[in-house]
N, C-alpha and C positions, 0 to 999 in steps of 0.2 A: 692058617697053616702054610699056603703056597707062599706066604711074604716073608715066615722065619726061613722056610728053607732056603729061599730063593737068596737070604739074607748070608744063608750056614756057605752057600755054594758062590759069596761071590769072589772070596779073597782068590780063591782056582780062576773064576770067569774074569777077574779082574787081568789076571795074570795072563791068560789065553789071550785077551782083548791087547793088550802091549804088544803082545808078540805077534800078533796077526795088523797092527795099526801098523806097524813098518814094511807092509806093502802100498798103504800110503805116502808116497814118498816124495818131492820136488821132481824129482829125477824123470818119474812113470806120469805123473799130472802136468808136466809141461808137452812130453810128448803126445798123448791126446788131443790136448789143448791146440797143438800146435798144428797140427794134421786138422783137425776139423774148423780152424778159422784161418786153415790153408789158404792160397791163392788158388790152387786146384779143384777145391770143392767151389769158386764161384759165387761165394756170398750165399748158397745154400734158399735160395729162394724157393718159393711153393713149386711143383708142377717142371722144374726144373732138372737139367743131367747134373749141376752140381750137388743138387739135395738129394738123388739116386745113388750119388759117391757117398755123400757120408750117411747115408741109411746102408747101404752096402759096408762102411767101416764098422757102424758102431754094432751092428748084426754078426761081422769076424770077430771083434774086441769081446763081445757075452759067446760067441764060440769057444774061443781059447778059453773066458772063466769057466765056462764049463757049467753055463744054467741053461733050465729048461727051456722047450719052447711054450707058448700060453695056451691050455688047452688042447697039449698035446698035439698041436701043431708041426706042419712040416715045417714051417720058417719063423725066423721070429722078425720078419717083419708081417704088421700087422694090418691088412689090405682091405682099404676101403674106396670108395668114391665119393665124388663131388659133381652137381650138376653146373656147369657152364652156361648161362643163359642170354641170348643173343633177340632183344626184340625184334620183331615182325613190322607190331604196331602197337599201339596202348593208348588207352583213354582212361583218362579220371577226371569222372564231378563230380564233385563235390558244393554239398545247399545250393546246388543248380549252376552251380560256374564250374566252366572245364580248366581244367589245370594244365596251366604252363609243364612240359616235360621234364626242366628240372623241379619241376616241386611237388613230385613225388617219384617212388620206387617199389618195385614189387621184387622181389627174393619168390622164388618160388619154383618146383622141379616138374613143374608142369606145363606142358606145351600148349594150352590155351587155359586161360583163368579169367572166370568172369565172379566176381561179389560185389556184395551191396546190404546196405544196414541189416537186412533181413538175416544175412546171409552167418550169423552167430559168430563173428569174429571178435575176440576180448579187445581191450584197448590200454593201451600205454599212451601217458602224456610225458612229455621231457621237454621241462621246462626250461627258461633261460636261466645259465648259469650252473644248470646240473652236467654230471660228466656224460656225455650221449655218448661216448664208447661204451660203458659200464651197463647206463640204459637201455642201449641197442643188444649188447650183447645177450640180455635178460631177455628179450624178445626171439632172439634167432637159437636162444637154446629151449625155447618153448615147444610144448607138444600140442599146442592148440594155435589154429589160426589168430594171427592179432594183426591190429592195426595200430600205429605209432604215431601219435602226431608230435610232430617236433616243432618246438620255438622257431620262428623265421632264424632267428641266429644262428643255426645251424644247415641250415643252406648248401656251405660249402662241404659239410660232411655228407649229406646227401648224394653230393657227386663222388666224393673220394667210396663212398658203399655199393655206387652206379657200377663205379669202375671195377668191384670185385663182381658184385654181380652172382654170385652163387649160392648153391643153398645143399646141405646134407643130403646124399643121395637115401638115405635111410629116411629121409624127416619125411612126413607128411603134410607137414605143417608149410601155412601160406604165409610170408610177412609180408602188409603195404605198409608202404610208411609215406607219411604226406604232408608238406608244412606248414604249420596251422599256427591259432594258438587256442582253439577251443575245441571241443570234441562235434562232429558234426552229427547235424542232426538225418540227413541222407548223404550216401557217397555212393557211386558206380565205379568199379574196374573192370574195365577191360582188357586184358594182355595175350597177344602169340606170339609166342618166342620158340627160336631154334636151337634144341637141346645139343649138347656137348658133354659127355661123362668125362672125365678126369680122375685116373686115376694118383691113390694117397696111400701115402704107408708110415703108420708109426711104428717103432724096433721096440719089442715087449721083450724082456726074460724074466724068468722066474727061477725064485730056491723054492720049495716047498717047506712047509711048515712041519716039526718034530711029531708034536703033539696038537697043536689046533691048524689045521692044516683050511678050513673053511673059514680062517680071520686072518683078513689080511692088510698088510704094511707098505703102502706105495712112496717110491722112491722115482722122483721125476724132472723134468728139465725138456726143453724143447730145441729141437736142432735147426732149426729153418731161420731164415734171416731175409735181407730186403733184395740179395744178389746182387746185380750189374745194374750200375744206374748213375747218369753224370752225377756231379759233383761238382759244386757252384766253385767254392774253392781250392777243389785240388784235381792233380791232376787224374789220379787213382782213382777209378771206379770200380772196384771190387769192396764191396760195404761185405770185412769181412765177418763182421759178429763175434768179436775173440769172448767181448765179454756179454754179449746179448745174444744167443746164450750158448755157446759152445762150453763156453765157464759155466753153467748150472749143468748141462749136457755132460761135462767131462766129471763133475762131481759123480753124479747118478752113476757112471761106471767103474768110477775107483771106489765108490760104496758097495758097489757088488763083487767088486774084489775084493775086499775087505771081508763082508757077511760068507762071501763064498770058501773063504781062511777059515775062519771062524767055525764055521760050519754048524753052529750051535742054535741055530733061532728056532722057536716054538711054533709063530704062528708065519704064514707062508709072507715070503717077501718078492714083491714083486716092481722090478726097473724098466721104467720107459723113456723112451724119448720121445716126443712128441711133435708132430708137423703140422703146418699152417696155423701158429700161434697169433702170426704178422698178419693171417689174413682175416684173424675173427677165432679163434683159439678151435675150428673145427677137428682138428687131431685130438685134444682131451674130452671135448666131447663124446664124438667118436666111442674112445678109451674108455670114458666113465660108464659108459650105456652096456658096458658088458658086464658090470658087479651090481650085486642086491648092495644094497648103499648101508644096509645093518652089517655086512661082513665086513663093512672096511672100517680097519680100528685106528689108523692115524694117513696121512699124505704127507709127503714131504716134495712138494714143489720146490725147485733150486734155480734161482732165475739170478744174474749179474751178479756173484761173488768175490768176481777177480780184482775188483779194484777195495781200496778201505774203506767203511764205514765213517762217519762223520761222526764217533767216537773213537778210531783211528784202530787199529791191529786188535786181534784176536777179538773180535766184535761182529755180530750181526743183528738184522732187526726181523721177526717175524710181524709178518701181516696177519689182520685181525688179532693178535695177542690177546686182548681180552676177551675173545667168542669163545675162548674154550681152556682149560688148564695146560692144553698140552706146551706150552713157553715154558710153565713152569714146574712140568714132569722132565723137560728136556734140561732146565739149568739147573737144577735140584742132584745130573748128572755132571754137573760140571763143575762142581765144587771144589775148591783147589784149585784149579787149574786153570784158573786166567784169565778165561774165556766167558763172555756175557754175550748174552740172549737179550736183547731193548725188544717192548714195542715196538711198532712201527713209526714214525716220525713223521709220516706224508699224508696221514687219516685224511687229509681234504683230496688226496688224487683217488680215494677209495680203490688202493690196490687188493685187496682183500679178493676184490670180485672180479680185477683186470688181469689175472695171469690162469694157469691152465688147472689149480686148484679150486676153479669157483664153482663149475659145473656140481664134484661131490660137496663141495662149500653150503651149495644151495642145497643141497640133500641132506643136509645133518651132518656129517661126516667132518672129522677135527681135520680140515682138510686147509693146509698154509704154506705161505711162498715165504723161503729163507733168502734173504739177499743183504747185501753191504750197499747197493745201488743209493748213491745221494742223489735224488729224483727230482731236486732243485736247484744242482749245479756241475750234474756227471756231462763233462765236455765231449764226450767222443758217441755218445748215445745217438743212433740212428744216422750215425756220420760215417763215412771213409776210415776215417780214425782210429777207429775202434779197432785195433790191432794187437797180437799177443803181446809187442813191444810197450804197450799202457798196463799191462797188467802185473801184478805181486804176485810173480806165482809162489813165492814161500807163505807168503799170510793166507791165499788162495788156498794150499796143500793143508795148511791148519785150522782150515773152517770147515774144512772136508772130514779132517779127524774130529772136529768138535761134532760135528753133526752125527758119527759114526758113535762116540764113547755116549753123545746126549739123548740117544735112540734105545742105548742096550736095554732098559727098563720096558721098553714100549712091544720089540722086536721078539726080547725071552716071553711075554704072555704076561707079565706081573702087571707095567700100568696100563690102562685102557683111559684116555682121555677122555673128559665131557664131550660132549654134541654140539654142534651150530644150532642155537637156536634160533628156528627158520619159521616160527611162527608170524614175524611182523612179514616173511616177503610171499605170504600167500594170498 
């Protein structure tokens, strides 16, 4: 009965939808775009005054739409910490030999930490040839003590994770990680280190929902970027992120102008931006840890849209496409209109689980990153480069609308997409 009617009321909602899409416009998404992979905001790095400017913009930008704050909050940015971990001293042996300092690491918000086999910590192996971002990251968003033993091949990542060095001020959870290639049969750690809190803020707004006000539709993107930093080739050192991700960042708030038009969604819609994605995706984590993970009925992650798809205009690709129907509740809206929804085309860099959907991903939740990003030959990715001057802002302003007319189904309470099924990653 809700699917005749919802079928009787849509030639009106069709018609509402047109007229509220043209505040989608070239005109409102370049200036966005423009302002937050500004030179002013500073490459937008973690812990930084350029990332306090554009959390400070995109907090006025959901002021003027005129949406809530989360939880009836004073502010919509959303304030959390991170601990800063500086050792003292640290020891690890492991089957009786002490370990060289780079080869291992401890994550952990605790000012002295001592384990050993006894000590009930799980274990992760990552192997040679697997993605140990993807794999690390599976470990640091755990609620249980683990231990990681990674391929000597990965070595140099171990330093590049030395150098963040941090761990969720909320987590309890201890990560070592140490380079191996077999699981040990005894290990000791020993670590004191001198705590640093750092504070983090993701920018949350919300519409509520008409009628299912307790299901909800996340719409996402992350503002942070790699900041100030030489450049082998050029002379510019502001790596300003036009399209990684100011362009998924600037989507998420011309969709809340949009829905906020509109004014018609059933079930509650909620826009974030998300910080320190660069450092280990700690912001969606953060984020995700605040909803029972059965209330949230779709994500829309929006990462690198600004450039074309390797099917060329009016194109994009969702990640994980086949975990869950929602690709094909989304292009099912899109009929007519020119616009296609691919799988993903990069299934061996498994972005599914690299961007800031993977947290409720792993929880069930039809939870996916929409991008046009060619992630095997985009030239300006993690470069100087990457500048608003690289980008399409008209095919950009039309994948914004596609994503906005490919939701209406999801947003009015009619579809509810399948679940991740998350039984192989227990």
């Amino acid at each position: 009965m809700k699917k005749i009617l919802f079928l009787l009321f849509l030639p009106s909602l069709v018609f509402a939808q047109k007229k509220a899409l043209k505040v989608i416009n070239v005109t409102e998404t370049e200036r966005i775009e423009r302002m937050l992979s500004s030179d002013e905001m500073e490459g937008r790095r973690t812990f930084s005054p350029g990332i306090e400017k554009a959390g400070t913009f995109i907090a006025s930008e959901f002021e003027k739409i005129g949406l809530e704050k989360w939880n009836n909050g004073s502010s919509y940015l959303q304030s959390f910490a991170m601990i800063k971990a500086k050792p003292v001293s640290q020891k690890a042996v492991v089957d009786g030999v002490e370990l060289d300092a780079k080869k291992f690491l401890v994550l952990s918000a605790k000012a002295e930490l001592s384990a050993k086999e006894t000590s009930g910590y799980q274990t992760i192996q990552i192997a040679k040839g697997a993605n140990f971002q993807t794999e690390a990251r599976k470990a640091l968003s755990s609620k249980n003590n683990t231990l990681v033993i990674a391929d000597p091949s990965f070595e140099p990542m171990l330093a590049r994770y030395g150098g963040m060095r941090s761990q969720m001020f909320s987590s309890q959870a201890n990560i070592i990680m140490i380079i191996g290639t077999e699981i040990p049969k005894t290990f000791s750690i020993e670590v004191k280190q001198e705590l640093t809190q750092m504070p983090l803020a993701n920018v949350v707004g919300v519409i509520p929902g008409k009628s299912k006000p307790n299901e909800y539709v996340i719409f996402s993107g992350h503002y942070d970027h790699l900041g100030i930093r030489k450049s082998a080739n050029s002379t510019d050192s502001i790596f300003n992120g036009a399209n990684d991700d100011a362009a998924g960042t600037t989507a998420m708030i011309m969709l809340a102008k949009y829905y906020k038009k509109l004014n018609n969604n059933e079930r509650t819609l909620v826009f974030a931006a998300f910080t320190a994605e660069e450092v280990g995706g700690f912001g969606a984590q953060y984020f995700s840890r605040q909803f029972d993970p059965a209330q949230v009925m779709a994500m829309f992650n929006i990462e690198m849209i600004g450039t074309e798809s390797k099917w060329g205009k009016n194109s994009a690709y969702i990640t994980g496409y086949e975990k869950t129907d929602m690709g094909a509740i989304l292009q099912k809206n899109l009929n007519n209109t020119g616009f296609e929804f691919h799988p993903d085309p990069y299934t061996e860099q498994n972005l599914f689980y690299r961007s800031d959907n993977a947290t409720l991903a792993r929880l069930g939740v039809p939870a996916h990153t929409i991008s046009t990003s060619k992630m095997d030959s985009e030239p300006n990715y993690h470069k100087a480069s990457d500048e608003i001057g690289t980008l399409d802002m008209e095919n950009m302003t039309s994948i914004i609308r596609a994503i906005a007319m490919s939701a209406r189904g999801i947003v009015a309470g009619v579809d509810t997409p399948s679940r991740v099924d998350t039984s192989s990653l227990r």
